[in-house]
Each structure stands twice: as C-alpha cells, then as structure tokens.
N, C-alpha and C positions, 0 to 999 in steps of 0.2 A: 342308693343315695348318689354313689359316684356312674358316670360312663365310663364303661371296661373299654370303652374302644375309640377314646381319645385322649385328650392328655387336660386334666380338669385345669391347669394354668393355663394355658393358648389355646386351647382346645382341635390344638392338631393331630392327627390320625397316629392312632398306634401302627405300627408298622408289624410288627410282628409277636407271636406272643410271647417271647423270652425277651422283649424288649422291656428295660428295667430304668430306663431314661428318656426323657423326650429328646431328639436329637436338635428339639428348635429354642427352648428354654431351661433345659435340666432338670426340669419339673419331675420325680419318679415315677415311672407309671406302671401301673394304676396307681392312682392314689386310693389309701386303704381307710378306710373308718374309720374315727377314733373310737376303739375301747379299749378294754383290757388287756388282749391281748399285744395291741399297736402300741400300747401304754409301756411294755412287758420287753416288747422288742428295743422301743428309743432307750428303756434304762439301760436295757443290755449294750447295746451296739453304738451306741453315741455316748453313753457317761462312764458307763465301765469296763467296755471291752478296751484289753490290756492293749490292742495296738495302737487303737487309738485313743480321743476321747481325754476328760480329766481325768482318770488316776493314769493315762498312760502319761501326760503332757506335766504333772505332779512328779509322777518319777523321774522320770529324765531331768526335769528342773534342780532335782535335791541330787539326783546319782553324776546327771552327767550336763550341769549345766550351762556351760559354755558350748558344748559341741549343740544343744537345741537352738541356743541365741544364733547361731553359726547358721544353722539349718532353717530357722525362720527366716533371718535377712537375706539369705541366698534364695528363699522361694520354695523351701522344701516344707511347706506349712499344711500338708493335706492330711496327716494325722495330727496336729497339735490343736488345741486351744487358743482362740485368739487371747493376747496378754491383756486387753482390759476387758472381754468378757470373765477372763479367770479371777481378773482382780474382783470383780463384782461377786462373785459366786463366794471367794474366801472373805472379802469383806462381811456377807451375807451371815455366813459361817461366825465369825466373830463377835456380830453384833448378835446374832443365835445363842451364843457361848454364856458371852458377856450376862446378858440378860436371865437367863437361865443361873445362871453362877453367882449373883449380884456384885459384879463388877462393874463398877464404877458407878453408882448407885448415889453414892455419895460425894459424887464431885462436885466440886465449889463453881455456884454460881453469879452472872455478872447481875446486880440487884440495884438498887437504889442507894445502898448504904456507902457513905464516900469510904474511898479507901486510900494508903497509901502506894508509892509507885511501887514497892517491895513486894504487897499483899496481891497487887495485881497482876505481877510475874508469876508470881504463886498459884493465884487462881488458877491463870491461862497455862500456867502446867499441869496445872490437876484437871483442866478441862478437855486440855489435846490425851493426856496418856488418856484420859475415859473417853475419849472418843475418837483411841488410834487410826481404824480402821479409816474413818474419813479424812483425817489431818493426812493419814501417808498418803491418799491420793491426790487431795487437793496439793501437797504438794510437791507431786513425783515432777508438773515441770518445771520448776526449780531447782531440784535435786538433777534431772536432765542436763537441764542450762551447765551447773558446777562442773560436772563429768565432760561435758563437749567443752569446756572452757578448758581445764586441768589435759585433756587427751588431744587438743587440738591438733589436728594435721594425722592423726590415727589412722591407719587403712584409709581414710577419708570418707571417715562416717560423719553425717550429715545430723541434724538435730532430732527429724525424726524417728532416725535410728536409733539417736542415742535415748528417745522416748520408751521405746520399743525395749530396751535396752535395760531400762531403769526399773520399766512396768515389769519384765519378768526377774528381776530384781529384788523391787517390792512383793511379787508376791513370794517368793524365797520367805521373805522376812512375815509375810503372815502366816507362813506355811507355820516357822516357828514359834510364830505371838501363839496361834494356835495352842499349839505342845505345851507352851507357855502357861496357858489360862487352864486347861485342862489338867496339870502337873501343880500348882500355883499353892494350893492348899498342904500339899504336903514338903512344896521348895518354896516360899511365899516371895525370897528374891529375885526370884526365876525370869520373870517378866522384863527384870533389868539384863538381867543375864541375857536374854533372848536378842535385845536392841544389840548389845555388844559381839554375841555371836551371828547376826546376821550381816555386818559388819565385815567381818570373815571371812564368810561365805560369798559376800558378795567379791571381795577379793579372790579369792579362791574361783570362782567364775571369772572372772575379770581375765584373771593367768591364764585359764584353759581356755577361755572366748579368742585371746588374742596367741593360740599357739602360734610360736616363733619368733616372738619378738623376746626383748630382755625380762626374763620374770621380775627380776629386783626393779626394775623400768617400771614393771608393769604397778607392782605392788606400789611403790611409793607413790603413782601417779593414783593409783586408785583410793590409797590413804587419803592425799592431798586432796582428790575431790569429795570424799566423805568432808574432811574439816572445814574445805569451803562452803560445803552446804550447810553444815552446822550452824558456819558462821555469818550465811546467809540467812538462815532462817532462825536464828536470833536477831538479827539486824530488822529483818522484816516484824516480828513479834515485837519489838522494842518500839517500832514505827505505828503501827495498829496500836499499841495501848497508849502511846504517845498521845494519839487523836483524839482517842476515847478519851482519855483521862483530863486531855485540855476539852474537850465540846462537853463534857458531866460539869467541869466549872464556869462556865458559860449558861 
C-alpha cells in the first residue's frame, strides 16, 4: 500500500534505511499500515508510555504541577500534551462518566413555562453543574482574563500565557470532577468538595509555577483572582438570564 522508499507526505527519497523521519517534512518513514499491530504501538507509545504521552503529562500535572506549566511556556513541550487537546480528552472522559453514572440526567430545563428571576438562577445552576465539563471551558477565557488582571506585571506573562495557564488548570480540576463522579455514590458531597479542592490545588500550582517570588504574594493574588472570576461569572450569568428573561416577556 505504502512506497518503502519514499516518504508517502512529499514523497521525497528515503535516504537511508535506519532513516525513521523525512528530513524535508517530518513525515516518519515509512509509513506503516494501519492495523492492529500500528493500532497496538500508537496506544503504547503515544497514550501510555510513562515518558511521554497522557498519563505521563496527567502525572506531572497532579505531582509536580507548576514545574510542567514552567516547562511548557519555556518550550520544553516535546513529551507533554497539548493543554486543550487534554482538555478535550478529559471533558470526553466526563461526559463518558456522567452518562453512564446518570449524572445529571435530571437537570432543569429552559422551557416555555414563565418563570421567576430566583427559579431561573436555579435552573442555570442546575444546568452549568450538569454540564461542567463544557461551562469550564467555555469559560476558561474569562477565568484567564481575572488571573492576568489580579497578577498583572507577573514575569510578564502575556494573556495567552495566562490561557495556557488556566487550560492546565482546568484540567487539574476535571482530573478531580473525575475522582469526584466515580467516588460520588458512596461521598454524594464529593462533587462539591472537588470545586473547592481544585481551588487549592490550583494555588498550590500557582506557588510552585512562580518559584521565587512571595508565596503569601502568590497565594492571596491567586485567591483574589479565583473571587474575581466567581465574581465575574455571576455578573455575566445575571446579564444572559437578564435578556432572556426580558425577550420571553416580549
């Protein structure tokens, strides 16, 4: 199916036979067939081998989180995960869980039946926890924006950074919704607990991310921009059912 003796992306000359890359595309050559065995190798070597791959870029995330954030933005990303591929894969995970588990099965939905402004905070919080996994991303640049506001002048980390920043962050905290959902039946608080301990953790990253500056600095700057986001994304939630609820009496 393939030519052993060019390079099936540009289709420029192999050059020699221990050659295991095209030197004009990075294409790997040869390129192999897919079956079972090529099937056999990607899980191994790409999703589960411990140096690299997700459970290696999982580890370090929960063990040694700050020193990865450290080693992603400086450019040392050749074993790690990108941070919104990971977020995809654990959202995926979630919604897998969720569904299987019947979680949130029964969340309140937006209908035709008027409602008051009370029942409608209500809803839309029974709507976002049942459908965590998507609300924390839709709203990681927001959560972003708060941390680059609160840390301004920081190393002088730029916005995108601080996305980069947040996304391995968030996935910290689905690592634990995770733990959470799978645990939930026999700790049923657990889920709440998990928001608050991620919380934490993300401080605890936040300290070891910025060795050397003031930990107590660090800590309250990173509190403060949790509370701003909080307080942002109530603000924004109050505004969206604001509309709605004024265009439903219209």
């Amino acid at each position: 199916m393939h030519d052993t003796n060019a390079c099936a992306n540009c289709l420029r000359a192999i050059d020699a036979s221990d050659q295991h890359f095209c030197p004009g595309c990075g294409q790997p050559t040869p390129a192999h067939r897919i079956d079972w065995h090529f099937i056999g190798h990607e899980l191994e070597h790409s999703v589960l081998h411990m140096d690299r791959g997700i459970l290696y870029t999982l580890r370090q995330l929960m063990l040694r989180p700050g020193e990865l954030i450290r080693d992603y933005l400086e450019g040392r990303r050749a074993n790690l995960v990108k941070p919104l591929l990971l977020l995809m894969i654990l959202s995926a995970a979630i919604v897998f869980l969720s569904g299987m588990l019947g979680v949130g099965t029964m969340a309140a939905q937006f209908d035709g039946t008027p409602v008051s402004q009370d029942e409608a905070f209500r809803r839309a919080d029974a709507w976002m926890t049942a459908h965590f996994a998507l609300v924390t991303i839709l709203l990681l640049p927001l959560e972003a924006l708060a941390f680059k506001l609160v840390f301004r002048g920081t190393r002088g980390l730029n916005y995108p950074e601080w996305l980069v920043i947040i996304a391995f962050l968030t996935a910290q905290t689905m690592v634990l919704w995770i733990l959470a959902l799978l645990l939930q039946h026999w700790i049923p608080q657990l889920p709440q607990w998990a928001v608050l301990l991620s919380m934490a953790y993300g401080v605890f990253s936040l300290v070891q991310f910025l060795r050397g500056d003031s930990r107590w600095k660090t800590v309250l700057r990173s509190l403060g921009s949790y509370l701003v986001f909080i307080l942002m994304n109530q603000a924004l939630v109050w505004i969206v059912l604001t509309i709605y609820l004024l265009a439903r009496r219209h």
